[in-house]
C-alpha positions in Angstrom: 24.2 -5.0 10.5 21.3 -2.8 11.3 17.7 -3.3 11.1 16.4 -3.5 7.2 13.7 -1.6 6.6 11.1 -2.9 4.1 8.8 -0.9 1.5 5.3 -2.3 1.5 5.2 -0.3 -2.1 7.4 -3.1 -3.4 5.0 -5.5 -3.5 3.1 -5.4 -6.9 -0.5 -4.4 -6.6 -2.9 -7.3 -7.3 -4.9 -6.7 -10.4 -6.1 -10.1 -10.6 -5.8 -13.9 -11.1 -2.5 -13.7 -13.0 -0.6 -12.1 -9.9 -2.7 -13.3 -7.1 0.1 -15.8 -5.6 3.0 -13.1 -6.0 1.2 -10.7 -4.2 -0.6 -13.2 -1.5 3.3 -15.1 -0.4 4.8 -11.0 -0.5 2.1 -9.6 1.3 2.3 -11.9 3.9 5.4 -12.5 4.5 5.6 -8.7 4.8 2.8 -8.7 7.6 4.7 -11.5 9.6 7.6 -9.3 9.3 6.0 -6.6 10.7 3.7 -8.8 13.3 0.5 -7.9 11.5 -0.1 -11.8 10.9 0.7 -14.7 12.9 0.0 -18.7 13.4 -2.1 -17.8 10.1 -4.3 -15.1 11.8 -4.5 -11.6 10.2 -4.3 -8.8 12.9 -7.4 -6.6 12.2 -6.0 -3.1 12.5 -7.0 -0.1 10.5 -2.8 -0.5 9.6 -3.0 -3.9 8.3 -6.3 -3.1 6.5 -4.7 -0.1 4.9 -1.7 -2.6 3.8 -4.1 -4.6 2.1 -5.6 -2.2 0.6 -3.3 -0.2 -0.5 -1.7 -3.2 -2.5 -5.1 -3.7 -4.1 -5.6 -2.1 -7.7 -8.2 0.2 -7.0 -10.9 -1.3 -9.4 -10.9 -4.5 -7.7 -11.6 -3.4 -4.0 -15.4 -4.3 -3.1 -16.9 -1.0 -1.7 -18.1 -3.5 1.5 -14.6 -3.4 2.2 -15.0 -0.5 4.3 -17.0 -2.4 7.2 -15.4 -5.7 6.9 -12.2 -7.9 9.1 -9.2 -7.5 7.6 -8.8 -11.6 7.6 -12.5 -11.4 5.7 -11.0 -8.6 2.6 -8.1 -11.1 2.4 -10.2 -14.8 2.1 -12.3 -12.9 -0.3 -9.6 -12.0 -2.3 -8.3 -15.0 -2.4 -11.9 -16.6 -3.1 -12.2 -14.0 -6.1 -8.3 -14.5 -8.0 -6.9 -17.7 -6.7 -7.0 -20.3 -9.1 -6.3 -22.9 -6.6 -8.9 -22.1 -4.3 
């Protein structure tokens, strides 16, 4: 069987608290498939950042964004629409 390849544009866009864990557990599992997160670090590439991003509706992304770590746009998400957190 060859090699799978997966669609980040599968993975609904987070628009907020309602969402948030469907997109966080997809997200990352599709970063650890693609070794863009591991042993629960984010790698901080202009690629992952993009992923995030890009999976982001466009209303909610902080305009800070643009200087910040990836790992910091990701807790701040999840500071912002988990209700667990």
């Amino acid at each position: 069987m060859g090699h799978i390849e997966l669609d980040y544009r599968a993975i609904p866009k987070l628009h907020g608290c309602k969402n948030y864990w469907q997109w966080r557990i997809l997200m990352r599992t599709y970063l650890e498939t693609n070794d863009l997160w591991k042993h629960n670090d984010l790698k901080d590439t202009a690629i992952t950042k993009f992923l995030i991003l890009a999976s982001v509706e466009a209303d909610l992304i902080e305009p800070a964004y643009d200087n910040q770590s990836c790992k910091y746009i990701f807790d701040d998400l999840e500071s912002r629409f988990s209700a667990y957190t």
